[in-house]
Structure formats: structure tokens, C-alpha cells
PDB file of N, CA, C and O in Angstrom:
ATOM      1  N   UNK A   1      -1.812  11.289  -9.134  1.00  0.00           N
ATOM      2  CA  UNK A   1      -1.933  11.483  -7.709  1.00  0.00           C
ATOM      3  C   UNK A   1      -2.989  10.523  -7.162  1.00  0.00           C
ATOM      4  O   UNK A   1      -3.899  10.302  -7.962  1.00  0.00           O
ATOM      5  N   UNK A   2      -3.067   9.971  -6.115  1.00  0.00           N
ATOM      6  CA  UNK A   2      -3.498   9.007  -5.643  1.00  0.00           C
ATOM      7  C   UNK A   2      -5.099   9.515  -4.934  1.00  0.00           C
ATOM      8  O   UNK A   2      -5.039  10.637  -4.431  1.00  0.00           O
ATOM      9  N   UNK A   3      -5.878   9.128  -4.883  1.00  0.00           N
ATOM     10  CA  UNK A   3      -7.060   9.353  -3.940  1.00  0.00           C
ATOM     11  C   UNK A   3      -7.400   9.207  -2.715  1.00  0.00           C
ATOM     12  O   UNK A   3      -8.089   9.988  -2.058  1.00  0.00           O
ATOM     13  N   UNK A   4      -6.768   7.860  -2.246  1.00  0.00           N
ATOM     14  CA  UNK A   4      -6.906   7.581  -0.840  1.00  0.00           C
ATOM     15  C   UNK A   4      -5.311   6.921  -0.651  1.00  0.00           C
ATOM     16  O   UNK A   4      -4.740   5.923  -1.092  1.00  0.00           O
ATOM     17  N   UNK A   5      -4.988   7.894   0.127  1.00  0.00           N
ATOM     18  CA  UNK A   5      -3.689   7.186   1.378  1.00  0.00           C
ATOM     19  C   UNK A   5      -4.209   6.480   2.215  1.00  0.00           C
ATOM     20  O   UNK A   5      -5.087   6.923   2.955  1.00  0.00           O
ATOM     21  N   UNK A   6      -3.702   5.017   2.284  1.00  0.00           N
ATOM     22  CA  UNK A   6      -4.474   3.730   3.525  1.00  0.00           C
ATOM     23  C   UNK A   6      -3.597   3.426   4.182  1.00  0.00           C
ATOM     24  O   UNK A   6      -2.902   2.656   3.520  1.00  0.00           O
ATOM     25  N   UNK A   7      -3.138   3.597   5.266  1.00  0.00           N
ATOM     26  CA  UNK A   7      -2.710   2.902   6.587  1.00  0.00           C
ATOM     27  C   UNK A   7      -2.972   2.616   7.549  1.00  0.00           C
ATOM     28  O   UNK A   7      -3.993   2.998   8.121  1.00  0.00           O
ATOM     29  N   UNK A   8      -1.730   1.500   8.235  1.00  0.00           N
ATOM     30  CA  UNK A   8      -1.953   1.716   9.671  1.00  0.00           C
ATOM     31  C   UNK A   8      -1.968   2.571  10.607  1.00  0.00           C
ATOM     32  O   UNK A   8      -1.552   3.727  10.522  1.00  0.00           O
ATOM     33  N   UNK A   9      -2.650   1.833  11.947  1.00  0.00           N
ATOM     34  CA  UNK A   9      -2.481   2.598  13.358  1.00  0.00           C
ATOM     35  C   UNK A   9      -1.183   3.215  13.205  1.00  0.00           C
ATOM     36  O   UNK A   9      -1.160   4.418  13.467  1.00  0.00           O
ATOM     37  N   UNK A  10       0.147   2.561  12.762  1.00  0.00           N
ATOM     38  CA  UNK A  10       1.011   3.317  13.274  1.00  0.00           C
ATOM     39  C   UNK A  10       1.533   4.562  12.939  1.00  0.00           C
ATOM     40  O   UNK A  10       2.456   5.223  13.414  1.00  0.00           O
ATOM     41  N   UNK A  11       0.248   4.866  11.433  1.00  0.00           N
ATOM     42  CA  UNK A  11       0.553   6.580  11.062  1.00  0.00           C
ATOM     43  C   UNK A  11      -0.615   7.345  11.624  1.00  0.00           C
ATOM     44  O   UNK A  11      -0.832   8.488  11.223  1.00  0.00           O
ATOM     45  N   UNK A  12      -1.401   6.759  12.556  1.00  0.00           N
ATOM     46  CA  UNK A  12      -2.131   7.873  12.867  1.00  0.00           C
ATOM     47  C   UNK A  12      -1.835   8.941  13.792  1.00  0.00           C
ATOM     48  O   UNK A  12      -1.473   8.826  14.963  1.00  0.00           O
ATOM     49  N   UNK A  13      -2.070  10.184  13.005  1.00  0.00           N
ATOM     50  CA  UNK A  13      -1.580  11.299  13.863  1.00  0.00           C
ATOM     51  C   UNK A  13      -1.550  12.300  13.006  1.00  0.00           C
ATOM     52  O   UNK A  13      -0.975  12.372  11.920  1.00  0.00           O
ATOM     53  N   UNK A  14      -2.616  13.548  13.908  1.00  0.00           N
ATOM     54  CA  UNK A  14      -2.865  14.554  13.339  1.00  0.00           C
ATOM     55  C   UNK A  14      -1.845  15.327  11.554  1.00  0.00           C
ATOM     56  O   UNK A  14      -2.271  15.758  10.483  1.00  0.00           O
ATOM     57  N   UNK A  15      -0.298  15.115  12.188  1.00  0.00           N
ATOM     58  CA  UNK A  15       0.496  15.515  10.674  1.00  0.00           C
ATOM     59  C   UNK A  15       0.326  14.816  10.316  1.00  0.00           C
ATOM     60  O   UNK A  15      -0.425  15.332   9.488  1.00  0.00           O
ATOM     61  N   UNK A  16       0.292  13.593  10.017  1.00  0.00           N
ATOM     62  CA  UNK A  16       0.145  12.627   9.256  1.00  0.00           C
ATOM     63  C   UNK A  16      -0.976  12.943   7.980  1.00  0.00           C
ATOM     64  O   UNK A  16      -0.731  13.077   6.781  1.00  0.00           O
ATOM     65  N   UNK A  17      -2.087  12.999   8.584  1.00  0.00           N
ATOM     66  CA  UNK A  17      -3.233  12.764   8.204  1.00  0.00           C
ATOM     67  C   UNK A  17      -3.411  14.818   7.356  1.00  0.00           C
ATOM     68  O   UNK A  17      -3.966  15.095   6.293  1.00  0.00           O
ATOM     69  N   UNK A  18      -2.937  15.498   8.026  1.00  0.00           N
ATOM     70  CA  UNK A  18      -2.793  16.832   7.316  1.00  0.00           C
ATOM     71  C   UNK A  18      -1.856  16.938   6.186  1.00  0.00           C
ATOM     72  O   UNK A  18      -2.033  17.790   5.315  1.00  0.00           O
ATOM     73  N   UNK A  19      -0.756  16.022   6.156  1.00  0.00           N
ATOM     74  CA  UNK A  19      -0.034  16.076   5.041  1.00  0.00           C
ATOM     75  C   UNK A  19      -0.319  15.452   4.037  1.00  0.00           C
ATOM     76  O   UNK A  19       0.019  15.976   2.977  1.00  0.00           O
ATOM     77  N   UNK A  20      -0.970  14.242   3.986  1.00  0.00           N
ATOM     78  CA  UNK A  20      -2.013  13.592   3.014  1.00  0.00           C
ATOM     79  C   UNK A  20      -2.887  14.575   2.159  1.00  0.00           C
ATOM     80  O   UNK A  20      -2.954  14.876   0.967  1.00  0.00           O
ATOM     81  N   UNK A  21      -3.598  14.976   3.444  1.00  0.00           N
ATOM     82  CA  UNK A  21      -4.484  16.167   2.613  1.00  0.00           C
ATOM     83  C   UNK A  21      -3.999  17.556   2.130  1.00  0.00           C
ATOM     84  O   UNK A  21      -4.786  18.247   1.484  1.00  0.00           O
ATOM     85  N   UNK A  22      -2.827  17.983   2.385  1.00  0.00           N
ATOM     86  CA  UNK A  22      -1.965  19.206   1.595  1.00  0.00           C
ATOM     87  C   UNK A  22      -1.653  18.082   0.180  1.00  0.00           C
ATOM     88  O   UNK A  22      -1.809  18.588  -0.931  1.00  0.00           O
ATOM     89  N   UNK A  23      -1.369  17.103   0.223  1.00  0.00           N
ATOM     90  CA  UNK A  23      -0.990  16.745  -0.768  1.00  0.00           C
ATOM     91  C   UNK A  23      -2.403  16.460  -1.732  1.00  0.00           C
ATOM     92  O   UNK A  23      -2.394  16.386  -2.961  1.00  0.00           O
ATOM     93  N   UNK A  24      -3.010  16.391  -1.286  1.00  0.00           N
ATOM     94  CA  UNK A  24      -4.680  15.913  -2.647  1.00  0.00           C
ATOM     95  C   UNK A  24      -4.739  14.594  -2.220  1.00  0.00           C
ATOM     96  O   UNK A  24      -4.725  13.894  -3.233  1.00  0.00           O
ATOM     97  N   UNK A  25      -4.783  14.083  -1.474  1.00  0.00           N
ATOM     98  CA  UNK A  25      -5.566  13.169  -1.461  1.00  0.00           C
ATOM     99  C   UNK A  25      -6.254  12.923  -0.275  1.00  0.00           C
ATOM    100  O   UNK A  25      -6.440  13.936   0.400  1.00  0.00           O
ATOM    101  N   UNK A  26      -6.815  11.576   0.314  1.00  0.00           N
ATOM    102  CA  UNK A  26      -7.769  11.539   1.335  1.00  0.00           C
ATOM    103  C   UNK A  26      -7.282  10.513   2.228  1.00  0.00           C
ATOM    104  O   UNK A  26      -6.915   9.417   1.803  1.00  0.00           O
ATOM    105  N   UNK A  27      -7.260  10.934   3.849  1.00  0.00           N
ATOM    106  CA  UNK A  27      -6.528   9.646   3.969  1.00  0.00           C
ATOM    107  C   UNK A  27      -7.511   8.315   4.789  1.00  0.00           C
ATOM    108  O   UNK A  27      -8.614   8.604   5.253  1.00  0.00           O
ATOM    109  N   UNK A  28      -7.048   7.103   4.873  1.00  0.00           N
ATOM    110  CA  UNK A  28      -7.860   6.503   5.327  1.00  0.00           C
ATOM    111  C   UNK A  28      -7.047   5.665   6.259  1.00  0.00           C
ATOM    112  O   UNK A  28      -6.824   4.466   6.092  1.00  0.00           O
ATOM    113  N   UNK A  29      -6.641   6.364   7.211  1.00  0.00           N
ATOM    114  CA  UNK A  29      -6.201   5.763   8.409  1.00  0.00           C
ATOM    115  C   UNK A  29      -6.848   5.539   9.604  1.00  0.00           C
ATOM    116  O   UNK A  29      -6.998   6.497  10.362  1.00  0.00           O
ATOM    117  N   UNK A  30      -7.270   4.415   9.922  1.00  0.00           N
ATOM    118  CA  UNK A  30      -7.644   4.360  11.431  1.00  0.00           C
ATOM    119  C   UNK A  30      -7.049   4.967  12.695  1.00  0.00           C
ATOM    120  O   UNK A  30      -5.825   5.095  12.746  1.00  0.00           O
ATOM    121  N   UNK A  31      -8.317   5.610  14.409  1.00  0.00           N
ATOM    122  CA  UNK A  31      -7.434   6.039  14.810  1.00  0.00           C
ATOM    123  C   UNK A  31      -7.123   4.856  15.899  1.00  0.00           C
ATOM    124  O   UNK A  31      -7.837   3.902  16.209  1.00  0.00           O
ATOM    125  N   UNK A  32      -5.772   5.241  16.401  1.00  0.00           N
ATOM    126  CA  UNK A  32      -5.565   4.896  17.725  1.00  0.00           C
ATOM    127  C   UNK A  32      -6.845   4.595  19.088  1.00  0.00           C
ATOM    128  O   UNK A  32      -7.853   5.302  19.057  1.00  0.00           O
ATOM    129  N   UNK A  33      -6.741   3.831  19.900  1.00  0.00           N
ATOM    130  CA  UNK A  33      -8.121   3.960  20.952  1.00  0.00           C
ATOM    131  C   UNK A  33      -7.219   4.954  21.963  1.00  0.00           C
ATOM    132  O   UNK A  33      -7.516   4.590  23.101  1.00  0.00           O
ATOM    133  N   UNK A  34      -6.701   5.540  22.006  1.00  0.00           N
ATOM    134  CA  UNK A  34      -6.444   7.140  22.571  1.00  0.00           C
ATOM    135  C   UNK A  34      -6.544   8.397  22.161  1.00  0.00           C
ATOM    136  O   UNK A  34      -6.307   9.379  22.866  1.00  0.00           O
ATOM    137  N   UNK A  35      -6.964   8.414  20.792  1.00  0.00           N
ATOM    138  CA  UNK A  35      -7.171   9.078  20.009  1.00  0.00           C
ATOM    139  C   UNK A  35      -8.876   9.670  19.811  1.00  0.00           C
ATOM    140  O   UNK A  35      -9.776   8.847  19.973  1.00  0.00           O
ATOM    141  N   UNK A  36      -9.089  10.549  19.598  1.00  0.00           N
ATOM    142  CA  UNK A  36     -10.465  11.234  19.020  1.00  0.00           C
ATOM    143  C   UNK A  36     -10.793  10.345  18.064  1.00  0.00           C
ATOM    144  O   UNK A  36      -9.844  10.031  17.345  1.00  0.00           O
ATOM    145  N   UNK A  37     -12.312   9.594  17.704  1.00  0.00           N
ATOM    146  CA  UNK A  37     -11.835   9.396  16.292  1.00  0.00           C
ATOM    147  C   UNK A  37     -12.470  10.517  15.519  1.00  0.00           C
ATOM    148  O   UNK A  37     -13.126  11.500  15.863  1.00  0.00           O
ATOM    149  N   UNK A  38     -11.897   9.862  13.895  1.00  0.00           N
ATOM    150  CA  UNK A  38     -12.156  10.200  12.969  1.00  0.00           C
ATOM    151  C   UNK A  38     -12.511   9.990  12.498  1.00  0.00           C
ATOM    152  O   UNK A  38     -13.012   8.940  12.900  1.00  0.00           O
ATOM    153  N   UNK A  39     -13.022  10.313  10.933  1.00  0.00           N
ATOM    154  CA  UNK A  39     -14.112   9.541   9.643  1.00  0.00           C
ATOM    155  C   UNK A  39     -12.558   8.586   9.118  1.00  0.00           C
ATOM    156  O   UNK A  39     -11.482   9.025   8.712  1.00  0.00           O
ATOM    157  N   UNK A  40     -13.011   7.183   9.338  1.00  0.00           N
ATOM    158  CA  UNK A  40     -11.815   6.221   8.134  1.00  0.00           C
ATOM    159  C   UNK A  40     -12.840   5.016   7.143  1.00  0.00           C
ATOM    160  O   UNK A  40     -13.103   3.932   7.664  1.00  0.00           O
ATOM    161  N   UNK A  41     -13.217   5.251   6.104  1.00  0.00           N
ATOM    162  CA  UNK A  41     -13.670   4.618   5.095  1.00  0.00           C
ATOM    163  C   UNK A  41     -13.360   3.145   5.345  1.00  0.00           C
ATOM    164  O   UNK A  41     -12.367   2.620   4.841  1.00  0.00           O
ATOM    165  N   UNK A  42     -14.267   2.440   6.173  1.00  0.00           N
ATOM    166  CA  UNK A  42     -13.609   0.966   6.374  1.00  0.00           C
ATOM    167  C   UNK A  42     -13.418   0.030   4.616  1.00  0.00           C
ATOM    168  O   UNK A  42     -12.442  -0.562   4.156  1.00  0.00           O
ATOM    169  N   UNK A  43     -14.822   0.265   4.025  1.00  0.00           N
ATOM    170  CA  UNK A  43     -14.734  -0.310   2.680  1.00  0.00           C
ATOM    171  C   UNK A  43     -13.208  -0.344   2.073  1.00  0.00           C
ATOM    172  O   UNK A  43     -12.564  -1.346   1.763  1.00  0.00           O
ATOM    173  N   UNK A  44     -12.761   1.212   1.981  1.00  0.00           N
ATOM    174  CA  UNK A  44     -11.202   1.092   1.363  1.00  0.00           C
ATOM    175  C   UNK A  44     -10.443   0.685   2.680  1.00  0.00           C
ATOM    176  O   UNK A  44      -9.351   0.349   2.223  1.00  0.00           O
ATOM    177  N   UNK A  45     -10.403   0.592   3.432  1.00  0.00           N
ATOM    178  CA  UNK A  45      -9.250   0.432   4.429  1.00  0.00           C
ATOM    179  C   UNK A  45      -9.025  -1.349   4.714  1.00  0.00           C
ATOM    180  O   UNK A  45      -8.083  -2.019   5.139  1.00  0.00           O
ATOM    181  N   UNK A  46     -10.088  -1.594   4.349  1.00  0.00           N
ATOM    182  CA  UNK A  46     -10.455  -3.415   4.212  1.00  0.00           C
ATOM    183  C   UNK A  46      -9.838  -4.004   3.366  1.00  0.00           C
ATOM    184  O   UNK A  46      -9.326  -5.112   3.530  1.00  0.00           O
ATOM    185  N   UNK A  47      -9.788  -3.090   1.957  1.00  0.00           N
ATOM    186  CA  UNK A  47      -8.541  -3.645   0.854  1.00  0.00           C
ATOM    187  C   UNK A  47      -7.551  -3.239   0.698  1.00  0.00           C
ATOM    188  O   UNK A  47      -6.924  -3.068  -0.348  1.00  0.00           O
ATOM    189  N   UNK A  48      -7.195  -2.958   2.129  1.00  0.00           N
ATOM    190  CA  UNK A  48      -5.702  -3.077   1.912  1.00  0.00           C
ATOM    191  C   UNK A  48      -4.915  -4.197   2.689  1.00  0.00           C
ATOM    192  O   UNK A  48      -3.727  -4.118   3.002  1.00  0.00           O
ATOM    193  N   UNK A  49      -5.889  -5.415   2.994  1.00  0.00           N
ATOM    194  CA  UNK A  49      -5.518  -6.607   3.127  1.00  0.00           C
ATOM    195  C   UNK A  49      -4.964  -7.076   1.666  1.00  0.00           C
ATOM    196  O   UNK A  49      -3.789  -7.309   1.385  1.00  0.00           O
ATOM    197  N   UNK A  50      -5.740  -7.131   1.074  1.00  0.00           N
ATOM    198  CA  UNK A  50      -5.590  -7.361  -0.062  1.00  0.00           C
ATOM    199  C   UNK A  50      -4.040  -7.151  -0.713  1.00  0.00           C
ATOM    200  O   UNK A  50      -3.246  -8.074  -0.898  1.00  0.00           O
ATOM    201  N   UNK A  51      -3.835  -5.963  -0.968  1.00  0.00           N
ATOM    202  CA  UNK A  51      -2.758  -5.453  -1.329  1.00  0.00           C
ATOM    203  C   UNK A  51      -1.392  -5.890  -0.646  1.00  0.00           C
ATOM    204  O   UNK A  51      -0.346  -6.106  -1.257  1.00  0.00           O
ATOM    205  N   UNK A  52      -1.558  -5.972   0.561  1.00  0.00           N
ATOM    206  CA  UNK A  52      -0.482  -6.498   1.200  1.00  0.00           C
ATOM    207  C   UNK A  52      -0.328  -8.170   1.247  1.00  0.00           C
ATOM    208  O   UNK A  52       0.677  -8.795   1.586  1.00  0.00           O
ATOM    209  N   UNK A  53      -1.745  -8.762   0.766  1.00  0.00           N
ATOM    210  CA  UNK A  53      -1.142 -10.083   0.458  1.00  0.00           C
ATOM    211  C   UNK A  53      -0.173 -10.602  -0.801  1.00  0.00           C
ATOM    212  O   UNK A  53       0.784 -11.364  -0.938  1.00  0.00           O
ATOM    213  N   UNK A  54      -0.985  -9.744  -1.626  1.00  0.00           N
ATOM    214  CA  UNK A  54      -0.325  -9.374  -3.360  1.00  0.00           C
ATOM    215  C   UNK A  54       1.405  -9.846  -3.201  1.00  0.00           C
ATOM    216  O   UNK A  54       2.144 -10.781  -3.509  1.00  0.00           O
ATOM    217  N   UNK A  55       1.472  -8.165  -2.322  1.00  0.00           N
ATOM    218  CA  UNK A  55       3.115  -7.931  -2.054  1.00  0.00           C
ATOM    219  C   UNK A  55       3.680  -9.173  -1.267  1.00  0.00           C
ATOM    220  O   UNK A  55       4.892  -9.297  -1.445  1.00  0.00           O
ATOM    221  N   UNK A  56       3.151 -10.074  -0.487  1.00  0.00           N
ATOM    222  CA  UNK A  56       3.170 -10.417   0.024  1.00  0.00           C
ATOM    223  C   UNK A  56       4.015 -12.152  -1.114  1.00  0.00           C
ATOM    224  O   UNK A  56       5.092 -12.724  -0.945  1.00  0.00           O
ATOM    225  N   UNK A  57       3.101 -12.372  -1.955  1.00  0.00           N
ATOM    226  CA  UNK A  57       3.063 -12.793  -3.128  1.00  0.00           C
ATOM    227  C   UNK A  57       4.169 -12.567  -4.163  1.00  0.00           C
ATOM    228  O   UNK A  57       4.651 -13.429  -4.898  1.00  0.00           O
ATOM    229  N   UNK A  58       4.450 -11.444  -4.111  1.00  0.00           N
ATOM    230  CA  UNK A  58       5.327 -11.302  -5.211  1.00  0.00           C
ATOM    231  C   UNK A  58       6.721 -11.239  -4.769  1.00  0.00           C
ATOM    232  O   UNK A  58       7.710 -11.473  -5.464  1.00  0.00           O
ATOM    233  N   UNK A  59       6.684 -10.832  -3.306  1.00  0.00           N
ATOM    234  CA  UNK A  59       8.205 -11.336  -2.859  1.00  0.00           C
ATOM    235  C   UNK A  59       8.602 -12.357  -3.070  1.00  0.00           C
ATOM    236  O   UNK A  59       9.738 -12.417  -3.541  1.00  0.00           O
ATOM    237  N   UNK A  60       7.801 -13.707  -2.804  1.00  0.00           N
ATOM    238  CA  UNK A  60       8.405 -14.909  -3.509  1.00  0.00           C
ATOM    239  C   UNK A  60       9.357 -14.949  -4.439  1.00  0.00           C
ATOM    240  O   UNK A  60      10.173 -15.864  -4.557  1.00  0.00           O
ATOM    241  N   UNK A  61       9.277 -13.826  -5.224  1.00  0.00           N
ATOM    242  CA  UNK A  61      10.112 -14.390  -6.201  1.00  0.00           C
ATOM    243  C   UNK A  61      11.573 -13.180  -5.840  1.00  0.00           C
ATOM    244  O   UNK A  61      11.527 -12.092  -5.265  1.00  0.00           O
ATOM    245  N   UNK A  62      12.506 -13.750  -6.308  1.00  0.00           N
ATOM    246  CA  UNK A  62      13.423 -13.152  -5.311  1.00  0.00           C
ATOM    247  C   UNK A  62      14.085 -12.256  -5.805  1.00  0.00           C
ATOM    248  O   UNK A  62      14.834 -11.710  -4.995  1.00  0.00           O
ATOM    249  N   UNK A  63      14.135 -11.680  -7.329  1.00  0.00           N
ATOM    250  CA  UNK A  63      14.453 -10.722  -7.860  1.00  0.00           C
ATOM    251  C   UNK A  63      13.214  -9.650  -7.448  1.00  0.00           C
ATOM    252  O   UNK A  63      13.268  -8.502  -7.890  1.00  0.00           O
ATOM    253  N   UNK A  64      12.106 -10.069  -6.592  1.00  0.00           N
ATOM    254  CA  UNK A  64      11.416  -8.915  -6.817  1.00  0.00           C
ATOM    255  C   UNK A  64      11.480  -8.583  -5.033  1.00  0.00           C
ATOM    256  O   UNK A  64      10.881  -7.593  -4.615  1.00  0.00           O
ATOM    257  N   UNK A  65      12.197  -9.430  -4.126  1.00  0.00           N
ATOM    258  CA  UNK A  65      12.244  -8.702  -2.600  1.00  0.00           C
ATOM    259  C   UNK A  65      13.354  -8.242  -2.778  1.00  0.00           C
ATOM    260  O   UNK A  65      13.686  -7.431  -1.913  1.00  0.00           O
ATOM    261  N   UNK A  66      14.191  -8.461  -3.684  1.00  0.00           N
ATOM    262  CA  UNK A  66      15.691  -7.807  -2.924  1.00  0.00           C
ATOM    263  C   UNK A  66      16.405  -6.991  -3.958  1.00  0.00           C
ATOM    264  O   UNK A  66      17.567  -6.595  -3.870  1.00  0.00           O
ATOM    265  N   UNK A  67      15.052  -6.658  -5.564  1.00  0.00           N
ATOM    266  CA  UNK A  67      15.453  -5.830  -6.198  1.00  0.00           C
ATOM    267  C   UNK A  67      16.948  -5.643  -6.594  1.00  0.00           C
ATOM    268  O   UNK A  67      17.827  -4.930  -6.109  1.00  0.00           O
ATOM    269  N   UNK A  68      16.945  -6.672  -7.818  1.00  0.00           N
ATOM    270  CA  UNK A  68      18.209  -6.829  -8.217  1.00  0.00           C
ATOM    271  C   UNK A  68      18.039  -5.965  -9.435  1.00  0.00           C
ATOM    272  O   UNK A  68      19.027  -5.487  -9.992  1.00  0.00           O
ATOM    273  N   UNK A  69      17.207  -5.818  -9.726  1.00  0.00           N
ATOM    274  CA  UNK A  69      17.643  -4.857 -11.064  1.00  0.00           C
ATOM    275  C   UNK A  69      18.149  -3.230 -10.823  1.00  0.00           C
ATOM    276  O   UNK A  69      17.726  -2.795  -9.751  1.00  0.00           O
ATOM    277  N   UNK A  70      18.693  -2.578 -11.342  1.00  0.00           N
ATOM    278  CA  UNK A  70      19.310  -1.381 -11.416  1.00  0.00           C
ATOM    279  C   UNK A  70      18.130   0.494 -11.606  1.00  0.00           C
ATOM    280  O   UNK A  70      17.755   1.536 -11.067  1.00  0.00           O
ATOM    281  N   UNK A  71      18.110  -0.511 -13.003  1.00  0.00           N
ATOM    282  CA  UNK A  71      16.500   0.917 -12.875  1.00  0.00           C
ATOM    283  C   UNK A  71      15.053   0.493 -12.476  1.00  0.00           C
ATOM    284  O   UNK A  71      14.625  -0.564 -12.012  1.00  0.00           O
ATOM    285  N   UNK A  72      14.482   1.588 -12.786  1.00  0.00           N
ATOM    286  CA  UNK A  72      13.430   1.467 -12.352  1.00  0.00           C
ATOM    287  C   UNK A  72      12.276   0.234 -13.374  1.00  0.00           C
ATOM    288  O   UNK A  72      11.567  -0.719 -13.052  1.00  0.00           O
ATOM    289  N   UNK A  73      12.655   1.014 -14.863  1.00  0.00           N
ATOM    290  CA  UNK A  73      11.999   0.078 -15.441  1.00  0.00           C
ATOM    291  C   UNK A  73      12.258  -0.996 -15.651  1.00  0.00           C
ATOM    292  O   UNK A  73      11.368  -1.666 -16.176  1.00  0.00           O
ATOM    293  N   UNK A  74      13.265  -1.507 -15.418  1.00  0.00           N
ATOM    294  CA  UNK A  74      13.877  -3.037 -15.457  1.00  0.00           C
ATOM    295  C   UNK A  74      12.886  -4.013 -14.232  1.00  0.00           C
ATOM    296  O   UNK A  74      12.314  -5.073 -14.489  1.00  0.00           O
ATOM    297  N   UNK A  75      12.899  -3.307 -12.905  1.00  0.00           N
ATOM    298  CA  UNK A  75      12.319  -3.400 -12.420  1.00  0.00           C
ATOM    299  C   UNK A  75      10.587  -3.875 -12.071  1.00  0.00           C
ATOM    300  O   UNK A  75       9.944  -4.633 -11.345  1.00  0.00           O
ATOM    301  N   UNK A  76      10.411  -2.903 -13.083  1.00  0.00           N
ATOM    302  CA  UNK A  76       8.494  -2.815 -13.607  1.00  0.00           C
ATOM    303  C   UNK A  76       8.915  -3.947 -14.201  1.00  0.00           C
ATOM    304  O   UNK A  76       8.430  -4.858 -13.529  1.00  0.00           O
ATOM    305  N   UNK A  77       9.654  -4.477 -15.236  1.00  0.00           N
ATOM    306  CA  UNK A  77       9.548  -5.683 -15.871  1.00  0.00           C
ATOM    307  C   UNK A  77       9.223  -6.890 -15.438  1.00  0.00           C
ATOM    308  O   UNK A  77       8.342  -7.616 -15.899  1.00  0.00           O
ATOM    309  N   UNK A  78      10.161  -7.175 -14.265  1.00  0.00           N
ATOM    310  CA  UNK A  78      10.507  -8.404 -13.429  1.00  0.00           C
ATOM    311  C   UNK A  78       9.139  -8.604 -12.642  1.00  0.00           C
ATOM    312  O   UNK A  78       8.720  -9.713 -12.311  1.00  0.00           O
ATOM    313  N   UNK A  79       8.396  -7.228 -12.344  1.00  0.00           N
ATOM    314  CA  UNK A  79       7.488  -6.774 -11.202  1.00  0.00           C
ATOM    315  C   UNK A  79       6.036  -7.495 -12.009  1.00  0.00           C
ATOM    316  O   UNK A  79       5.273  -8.339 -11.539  1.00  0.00           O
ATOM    317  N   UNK A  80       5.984  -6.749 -13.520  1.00  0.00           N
ATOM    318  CA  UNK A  80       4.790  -7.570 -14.507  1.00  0.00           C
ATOM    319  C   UNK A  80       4.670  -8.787 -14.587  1.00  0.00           C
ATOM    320  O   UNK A  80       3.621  -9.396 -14.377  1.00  0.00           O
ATOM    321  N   UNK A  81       6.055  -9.422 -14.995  1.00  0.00           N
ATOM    322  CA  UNK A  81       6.335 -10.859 -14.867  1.00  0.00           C
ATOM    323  C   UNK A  81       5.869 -11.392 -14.095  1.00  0.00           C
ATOM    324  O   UNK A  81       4.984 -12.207 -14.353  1.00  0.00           O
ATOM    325  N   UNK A  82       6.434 -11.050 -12.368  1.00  0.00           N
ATOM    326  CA  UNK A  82       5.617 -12.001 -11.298  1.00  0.00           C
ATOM    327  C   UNK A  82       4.383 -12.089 -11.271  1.00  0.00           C
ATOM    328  O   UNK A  82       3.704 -13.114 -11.331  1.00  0.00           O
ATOM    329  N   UNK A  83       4.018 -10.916 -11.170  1.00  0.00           N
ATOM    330  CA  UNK A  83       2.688 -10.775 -10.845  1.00  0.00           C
ATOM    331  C   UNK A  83       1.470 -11.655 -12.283  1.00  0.00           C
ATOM    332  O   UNK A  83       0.443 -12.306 -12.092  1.00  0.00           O
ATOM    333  N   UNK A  84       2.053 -11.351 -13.409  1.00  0.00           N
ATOM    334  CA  UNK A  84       1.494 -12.538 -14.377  1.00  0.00           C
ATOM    335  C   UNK A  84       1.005 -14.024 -13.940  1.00  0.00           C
ATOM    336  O   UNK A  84      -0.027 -14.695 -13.930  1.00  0.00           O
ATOM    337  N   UNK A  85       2.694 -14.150 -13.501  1.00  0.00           N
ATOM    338  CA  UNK A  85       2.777 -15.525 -13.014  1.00  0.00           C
ATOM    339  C   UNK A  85       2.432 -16.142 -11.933  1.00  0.00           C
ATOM    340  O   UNK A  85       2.759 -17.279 -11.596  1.00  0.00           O
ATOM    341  N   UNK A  86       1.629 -15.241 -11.264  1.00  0.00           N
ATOM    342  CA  UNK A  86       0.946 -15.111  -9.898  1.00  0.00           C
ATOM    343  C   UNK A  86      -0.772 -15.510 -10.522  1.00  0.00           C
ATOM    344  O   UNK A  86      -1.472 -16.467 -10.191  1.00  0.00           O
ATOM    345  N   UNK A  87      -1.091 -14.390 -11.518  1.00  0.00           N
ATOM    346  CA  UNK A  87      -2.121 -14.637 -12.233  1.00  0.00           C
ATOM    347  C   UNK A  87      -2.559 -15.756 -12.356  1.00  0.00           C
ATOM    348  O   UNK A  87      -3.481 -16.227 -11.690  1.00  0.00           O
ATOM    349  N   UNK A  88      -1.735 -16.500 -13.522  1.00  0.00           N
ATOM    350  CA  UNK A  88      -1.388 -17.583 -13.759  1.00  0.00           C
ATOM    351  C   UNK A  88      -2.110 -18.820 -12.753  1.00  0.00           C
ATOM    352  O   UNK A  88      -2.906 -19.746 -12.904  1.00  0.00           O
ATOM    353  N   UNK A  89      -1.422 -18.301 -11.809  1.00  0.00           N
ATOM    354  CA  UNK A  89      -1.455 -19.832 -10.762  1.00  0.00           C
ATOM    355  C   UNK A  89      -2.448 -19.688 -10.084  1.00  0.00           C
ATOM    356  O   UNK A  89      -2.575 -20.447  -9.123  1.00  0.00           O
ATOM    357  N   UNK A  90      -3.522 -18.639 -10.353  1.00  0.00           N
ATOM    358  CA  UNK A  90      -4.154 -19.230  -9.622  1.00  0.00           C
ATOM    359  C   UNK A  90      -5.392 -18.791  -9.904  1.00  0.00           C
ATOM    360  O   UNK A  90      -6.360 -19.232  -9.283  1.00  0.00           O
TER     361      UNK A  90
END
């Protein structure tokens, strides 16, 4: 189970942010400027630039945006691979 749920503005909203926390974890969504705010952990919410450049990264390769493999773990395979080869380069 995950620790922190990170998103965007565009999930902020009270269920949102309550269903995170029925589920165990914490969320770290920014609010809206119409919104009350709230406590959002900028430290984690900052790396999730990060993460989305990654993905961002590994679509390049084109078995891994348009998910040609069948299962899941076939999948993880192709997914290790890129991301190796991402390693790799740089």
C-alpha cells in the first residue's frame, strides 16, 4: 500500500482526498485557489515532476506507450528493459 497519493489540482476535492485516506494512505494534493487550503507536503509533491518525466521517458519506446504485450508480466519485462536503457544513457 502506498504512503502518499500525489496529484494534481484536478483531483482536488474533499472525496477525493477522503478516499485516499479510507484507503491508508496520505494524500498530497494541492488545493484549488477556491478552495480552503489544506496541509500538501510540497517536498513530495515536487517529485512528482520527476516521475512524470521518467514516464515521460519511457514512452519513447513504443512497446511501452501502446502496451503491446498481453500480460502483465510480459509487460514488467519490456517496462525493466526501458527503463535500464534509459539508465544507461544517461
Amino acid at each position: 500500500m502506498p504512503v502518499w497519493v500525489v496529484a494534481d489540482r484536478g483531483y482536488s476535492s474533499h472525496a477525493f482526498r477522503q478516499h485516499v485516506w479510507d484507503l491508508g494512505a496520505r494524500p498530497a494534493v494541492p488545493t484549488r485557489r477556491d478552495e480552503a487550503p489544506v496541509a500538501c507536503p510540497m517536498p513530495i509533491y515536487n517529485n512528482r515532476n520527476r516521475v512524470e518525466r521518467l514516464w515521460a521517458r519511457l514512452k519513447e519506446w513504443r512497446a511501452v506507450a501502446t502496451r503491446y504485450e498481453k500480460t502483465a508480466s510480459s509487460f514488467l519485462g519490456v517496462l525493466c528493459l526501458a527503463a535500464t536503457a534509459d539508465w544507461l544513457r544517461r
